[in-house]
N, C-alpha and C positions, 0 to 999 in steps of 0.2 A: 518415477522419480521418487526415490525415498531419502529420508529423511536423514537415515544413518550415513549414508553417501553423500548426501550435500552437505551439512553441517562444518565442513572441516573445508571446504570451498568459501560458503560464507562467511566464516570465522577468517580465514587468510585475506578475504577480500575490504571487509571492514576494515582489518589493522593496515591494510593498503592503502584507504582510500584515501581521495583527495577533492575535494569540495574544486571546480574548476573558480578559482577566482573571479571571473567575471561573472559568477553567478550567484558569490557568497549573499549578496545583499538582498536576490531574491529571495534566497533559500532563508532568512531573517527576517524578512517581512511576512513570510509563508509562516513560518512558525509561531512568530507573533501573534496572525490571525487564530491560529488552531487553539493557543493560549489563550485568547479572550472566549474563543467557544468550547472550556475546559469542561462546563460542568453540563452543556449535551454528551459531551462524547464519555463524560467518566456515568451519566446517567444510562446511556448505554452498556458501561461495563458494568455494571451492577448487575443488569439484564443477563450478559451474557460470558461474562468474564473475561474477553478479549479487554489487553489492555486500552485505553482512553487514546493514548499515543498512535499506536497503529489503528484505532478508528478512523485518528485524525487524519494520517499519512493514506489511508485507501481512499479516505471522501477526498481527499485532496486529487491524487493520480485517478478516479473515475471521473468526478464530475466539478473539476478544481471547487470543490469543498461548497458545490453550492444544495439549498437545505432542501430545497423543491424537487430535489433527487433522490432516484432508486442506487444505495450505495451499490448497489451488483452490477451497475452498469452506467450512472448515470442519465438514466430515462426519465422522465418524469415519472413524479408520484402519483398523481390523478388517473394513470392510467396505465394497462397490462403494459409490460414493458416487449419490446419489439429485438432486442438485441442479448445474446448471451446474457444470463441467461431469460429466457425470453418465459412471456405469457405469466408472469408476477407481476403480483397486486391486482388492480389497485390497493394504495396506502392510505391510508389518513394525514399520519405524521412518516416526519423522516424518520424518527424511533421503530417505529412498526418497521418500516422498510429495511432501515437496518439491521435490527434486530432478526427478520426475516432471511437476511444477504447472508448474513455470519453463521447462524445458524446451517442454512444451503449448505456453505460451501467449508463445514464442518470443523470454523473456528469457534465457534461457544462448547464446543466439546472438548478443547484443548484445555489441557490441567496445570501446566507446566509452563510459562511464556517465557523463555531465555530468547537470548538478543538474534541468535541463530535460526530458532525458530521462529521468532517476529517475519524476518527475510524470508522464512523456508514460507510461511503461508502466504507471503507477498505473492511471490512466484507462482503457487497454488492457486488463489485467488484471482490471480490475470490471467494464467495458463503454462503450461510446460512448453511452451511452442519454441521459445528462445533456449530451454535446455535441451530441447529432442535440436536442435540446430547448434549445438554446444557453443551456444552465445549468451554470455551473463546478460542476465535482463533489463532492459531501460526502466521499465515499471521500478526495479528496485534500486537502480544504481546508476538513472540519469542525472545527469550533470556534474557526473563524476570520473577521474581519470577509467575508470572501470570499464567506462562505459563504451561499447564499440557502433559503427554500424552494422543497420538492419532494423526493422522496423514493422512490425504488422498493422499497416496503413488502415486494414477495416479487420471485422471477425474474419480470421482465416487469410486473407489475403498479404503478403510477404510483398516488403520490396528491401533487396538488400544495399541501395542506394542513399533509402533516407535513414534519417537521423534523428530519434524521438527528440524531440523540445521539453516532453513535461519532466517536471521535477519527480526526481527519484524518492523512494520511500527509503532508504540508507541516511541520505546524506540532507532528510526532512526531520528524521527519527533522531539524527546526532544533533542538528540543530535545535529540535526542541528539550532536548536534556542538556543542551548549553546552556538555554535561556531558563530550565524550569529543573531546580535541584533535587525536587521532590522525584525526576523522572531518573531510574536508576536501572541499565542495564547489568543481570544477571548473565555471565556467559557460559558458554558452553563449554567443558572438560575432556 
C-alpha cells in the first residue's frame, strides 16, 4: 500500500464525506474529551512529532481514549501486551507506551503530516486488511457515509456481515478542528 497511490483516494473521500447525522453528537462529545486531554497528547508530539490531533483520534479508535492503555492496541499498560502488536512493555506511563506505539509503527519518523497522510497512517496503523479487500476502512472513516460493511471482528478474523460501531478517525479529526481553530489541516496537491 503506498502512499503515492492512496493520497488522491483519501483526498476525494474527505471532500465526500459526511458525518451520519445521528452520530454528530457523539462525534462532539468525543472531540470535546480529546480537547480537555490537549496537553497529554501535544506532550506526546513534542516526543514524537506526530500531530496531538491524530494521537488523540488513535487513543480514541484503540482503546476509546482510555490512559491505562497501550496506544498499539489498547492492552493494558502493566503488562506485555498480548495482541498485535504483541510482547510490548510493560509501560510505566501512557507517554512511554505511546511514544513506544508511534515510534513501532514508523509515525514519529514522518516529517511532513498533511491531512492525506494523517489518514494514510490511520490505515497503516490498524493494518492494510480493509485495502488488500478494496474496502475503505472503518478505523478511518466510521460513522460516515464512506463507510461500508465488513469488519475485522478479532486480529485477523474477517466477517463481511458486521458493521464497525467505533468512531472513525476522519470524521473525529474534522470534528476536532471544528471545535479547536488552532487545529489546521494542510492538504495534499
Amino acid at each position: 500500500m503506498r502512499y503515492g497511490l492512496k493520497w488522491p483516494e483519501y483526498a476525494k473521500q474527505w471532500d465526500s464525506m459526511k458525518i451520519n447525522p445521528k452520530r454528530m453528537a457523539e462525534f462532539e462529545v468525543l472531540a470535546k474529551f480529546a480537547l480537555t486531554q490537549k496537553s497529554i497528547y501535544e506532550a506526546i508530539q513534542r516526543a514524537t512529532s506526530v500531530p496531538w490531533a491524530l494521537i488523540a483520534v488513535i487513543h480514541r479508535r484503540e482503546s476509546d481514549a482510555d490512559f491505562n492503555t497501550y496506544l498499539g492496541n489498547g492492552d493494558r499498560l502493566d503488562r506485555r501486551t498480548t495482541h498485535v502488536p504483541k510482547g510490548r512493555g510493560p509501560f510505566k506511563t501512557f507517554m512511554e507506551g505511546a511514544v513506544d506505539a508511534l515510534q513501532l509503527d514508523g509515525l514519529a519518523s514522518v516529517q511532513d503530516w498533511r491531512l492525506e497522510k494523517m489518514l494514510y497512517y490511520c490505515e497503516i496503523f490498524n493494518g492494510a486488511g480493509y485495502h488488500n479487500k478494496g474496502l475503505p476502512s472503518p478505523y478511518i472513516w466510521g460513522g460516515t457515509n464512506i463507510q461500508k460493511f465488513g469488519k475485522y471482528v478479532a486480529d485477523g478474523k474477517w466477517s463481511s456481515t458486521s458493521m464497525d460501531s467505533q468512531p472513525g478517525c476522519a470524521p473525529l479529526l474534522w470534528m476536532i478542528a471544528k471545535l479547536d481553530p488552532t487545529v489546521e489541516f494542510v492538504r495534499e496537491t
